[in-house]
C-alpha positions, 0 to 999 in steps of 0.5 A: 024036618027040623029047620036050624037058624045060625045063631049068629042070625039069632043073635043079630035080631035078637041081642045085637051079638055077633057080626051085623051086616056093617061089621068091620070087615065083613065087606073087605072079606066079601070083595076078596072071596068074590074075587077068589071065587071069579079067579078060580072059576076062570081057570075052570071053565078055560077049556070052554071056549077053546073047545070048538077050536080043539076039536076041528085041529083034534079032529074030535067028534062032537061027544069028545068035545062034549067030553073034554069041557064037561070033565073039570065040571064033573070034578069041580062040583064033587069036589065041593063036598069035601071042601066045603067040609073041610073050610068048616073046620078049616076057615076060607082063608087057608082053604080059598089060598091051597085051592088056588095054588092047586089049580096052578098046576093044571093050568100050567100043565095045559099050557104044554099038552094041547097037541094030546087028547088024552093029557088034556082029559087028564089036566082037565080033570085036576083042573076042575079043583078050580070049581070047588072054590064055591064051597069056600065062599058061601060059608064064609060070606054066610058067617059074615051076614045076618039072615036079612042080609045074607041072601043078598051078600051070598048073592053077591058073592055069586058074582065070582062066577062071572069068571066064566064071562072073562074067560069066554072074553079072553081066551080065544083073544089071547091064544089067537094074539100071543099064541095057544099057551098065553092064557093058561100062563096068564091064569096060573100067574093070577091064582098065584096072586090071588093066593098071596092076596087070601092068606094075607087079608081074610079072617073069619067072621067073629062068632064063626062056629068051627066045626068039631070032629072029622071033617069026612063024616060032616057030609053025612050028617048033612046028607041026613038033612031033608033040605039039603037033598031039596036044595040039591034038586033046585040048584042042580035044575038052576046052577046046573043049568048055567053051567052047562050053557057057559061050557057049551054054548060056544059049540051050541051056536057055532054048530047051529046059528054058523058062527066063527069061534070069537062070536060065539065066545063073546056072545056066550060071555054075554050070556053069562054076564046077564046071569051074573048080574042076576044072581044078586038080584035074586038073592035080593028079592029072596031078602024081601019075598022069599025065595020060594016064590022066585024059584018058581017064576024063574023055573016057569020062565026057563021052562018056556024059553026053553021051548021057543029055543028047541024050534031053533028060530032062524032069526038069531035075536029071537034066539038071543033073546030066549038064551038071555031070558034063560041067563037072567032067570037061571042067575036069579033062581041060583042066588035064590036056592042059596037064600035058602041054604044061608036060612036054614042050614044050621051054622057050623054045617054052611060049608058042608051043605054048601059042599053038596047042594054045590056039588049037585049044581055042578053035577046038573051042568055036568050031564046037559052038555053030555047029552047035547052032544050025543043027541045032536051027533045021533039027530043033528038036533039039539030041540030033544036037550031043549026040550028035556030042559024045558020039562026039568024047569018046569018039574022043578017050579011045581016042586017048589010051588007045591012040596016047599011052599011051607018054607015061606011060612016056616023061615 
């Protein structure tokens, strides 16, 4: 395996050439992307908290509903490959403005379709462009920073997917307030802005290497990187992990603990605010330790919360607390595999590892939620999901303790 620094990192440490963490801009293009990254996940995870509601005026069974939240997670993180590409050769500022102004439509389409299971499959299905977002912002955060600095700015970048939180804290609200329409119109009002505010502030970091050649053969080359399908199995456990929680979690515990579709929104926007927060965290830690060694306390720690919360304690805030444990771990562990990915992914191909390591994190939170709903309409149990999370978290820490721990002495 052949480990590649960007040259622009080099250059950092080396000769002072190319953008160092304090050039001029590079923390005004941070804050935009982050917001690019916040807004968009917004629109992606709106079906999320009115899932429970859709599916008693619907009268869905639990997989239908499992189904209709999962879709734009499905499509949102394949998707990331070919963005991810195509913002190598393209740039973040044309890539962040067209996938906004294309999860306009979706949004706009599902503020007139919720009466039809179908349409709203449909729509949902286009709304997942919203989740492709993550592959604009990495490589061009990346491209931003030098190496000791990188881990902490994509973390913080990682920010952006508190847009899940503010969906989870608004959405119920404004569909119960202003009527079933009010937050899809919202929303697509905003990524309107938001696409304004891209195409007139962002500009790519001095030095950035445009990628040469097509953009549809970059995600085969990169596929012919051994990290790349290493980083892919850590995110799909941490990333994957959160987002399948932030998508489900409202069901989870309206159809466990009893409680009304506004508690287990907010309760799940507190959820993700945690994760949040600790995805920075990580990426800061990753700078100073490295992130092999936070990977594996942030999977150990999953692994056992997750089976305290497969017995379901009937006191909620023992169940708070695992399913907060798991938030601030699984925001570290992410912040810490895109440490990695900012180390060792070579500089012009950013995008396009960030394309398919983000598309098997997605794709890691599209499945959880598939089989909880399955399991549970099957058992009346969620402990087998739980369960089956605790063993992944804990097969990943020995991974990455046992197969990657020359990372920390190579990187």
């Amino acid at each position: 395996m052949t480990l590649t620094n960007s040259p622009i990192g080099e250059s950092a440490k080396g000769t002072g050439i190319g953008p160092p963490a304090a050039a001029r801009g590079a923390g005004l293009n941070l804050v935009v992307a982050t917001i690019g990254f916040m807004v968009n996940f917004w629109a992606w995870a709106l079906l999320g908290p009115l899932g429970p509601g859709i599916k008693e005026r619907l009268g869905l069974s639990f997989a239908a509903q499992s189904l209709l939240v999962a879709v734009p997670v499905l499509v949102g993180s394949l998707g990331r490959i070919p963005i991810g590409a195509l913002t190598d050769r393209y740039g973040a500022r044309i890539m962040f403005t067209l996938v906004s102004l294309a999860t306009v439509v979706p949004v706009v389409v599902l503020a007139f379709v919720q009466s039809s299971y179908p349409a709203m499959i449909v729509a949902g299905f286009f709304l997942g462009i919203g989740g492709t977002a993550f592959a604009v912002g990495v490589p061009h955060v990346s491209a931003w920073y030098p190496p000791a600095r990188r881990g902490f700015a994509i973390g913080a970048f990682g920010v952006g997917m508190g847009g899940t939180a503010i969906s989870n804290l608004t959405t119920v609200k404004l569909s119960n307030a202003y009527g079933p329409k009010t937050p899809f119109l919202v929303v697509a009002g905003v990524l309107a802005a938001y696409a304004v505010l891209a195409y007139t502030v962002l500009r790519g970091a001095p030095g950035r290497q445009v990628a040469a050649g097509s953009p549809w053969r970059r995600p085969a080359e990169v596929a012919r990187l051994t990290i790349t399908w290493q980083l892919c199995l850590l995110y799909a456990v941490g990333f994957g992990g959160f987002v399948a929680f932030s998508v489900y979690l409202p069901a989870y515990l309206r159809t466990a603990y009893g409680l009304d579709i506004n508690d287990a929104a907010l309760r799940t926007a507190g959820f993700v605010v945690l994760a949040v927060i600790a995805r920075p965290i990580g990426g800061w830690l990753s700078d100073r330790l490295h992130p092999v060694p936070v990977l594996v306390w942030s999977f150990s720690g999953i692994a056992g919360l997750a089976v305290v919360q497969a017995f379901q304690p009937r006191l909620m805030p023992v169940g708070t607390i695992a399913f907060l444990g798991m938030a601030g771990l699984l925001g570290a562990a992410s912040g810490a595999v895109f440490a990695l990915v900012g180390k060792l992914a070579p500089a012009d191909k950013v995008g396009s590892v960030t394309g398919v390591v983000g598309a098997a994190g997605g794709l890691g939170g599209f499945v959880p939620p598939l089989v909880m709903g399955w399991v549970y309409g099957a058992e009346h149990s969620y402990a087998i999901g739980l369960m089956l999370l605790s063993d992944v978290a804990l097969a990943a820490a020995v991974y990455t303790g046992v197969k990657m721990a020359s990372l920390a002495r190579r990187s």
